[in-house]
N, C-alpha and C positions, 0 to 999 in steps of 0.2 A: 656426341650423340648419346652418349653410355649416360654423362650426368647430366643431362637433362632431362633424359627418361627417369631416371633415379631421385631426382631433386622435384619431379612432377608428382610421381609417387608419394614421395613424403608428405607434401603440401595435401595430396588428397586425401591421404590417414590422419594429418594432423587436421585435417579441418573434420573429420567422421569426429576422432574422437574429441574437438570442438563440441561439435554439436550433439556428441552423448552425454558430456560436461554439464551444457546449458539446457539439453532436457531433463537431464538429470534434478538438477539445480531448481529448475522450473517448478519441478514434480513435487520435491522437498518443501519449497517455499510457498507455495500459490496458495495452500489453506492456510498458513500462521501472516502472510498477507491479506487474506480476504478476512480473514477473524480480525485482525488490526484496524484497516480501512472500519468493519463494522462497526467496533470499540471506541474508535475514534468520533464516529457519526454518532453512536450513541451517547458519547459523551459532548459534543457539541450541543443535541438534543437536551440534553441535560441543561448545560448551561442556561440556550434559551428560556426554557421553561425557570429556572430560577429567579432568570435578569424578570423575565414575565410578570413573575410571583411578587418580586422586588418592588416592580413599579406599580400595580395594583395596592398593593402595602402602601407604598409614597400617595398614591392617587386618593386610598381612602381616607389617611392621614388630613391630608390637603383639606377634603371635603367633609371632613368630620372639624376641623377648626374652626369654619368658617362660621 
């Protein structure tokens, strides 16, 4: 009875300080994540607009040879 009271315990301290771990963690991480994800979009954005820029370039090329 003694260690399974005692072995119940544990699991429920180790699972508290779990989850002060992973708020923790969360707390740390979620802005230099949300700044990344955004960096990331803004540079995708970026690209398109170059590929954009590219093919209007190619397009007036085209239409200027002819």
């Amino acid at each position: 009875m003694g260690t399974a009271v005692t072995s119940r315990i544990f699991i429920d301290v180790s699972q508290t300080l779990f989850d002060l771990v992973l708020n923790l963690v969360k707390r740390v991480f979620a802005k230099p994540i949300a700044d990344m994800k955004k960096g990331l979009k803004d540079l995708f954005n970026l690209f398109l607009s170059l590929n954009y820029l590219q093919w209007l370039r190619n397009k007036s090329q085209f239409y200027t040879h002819i």
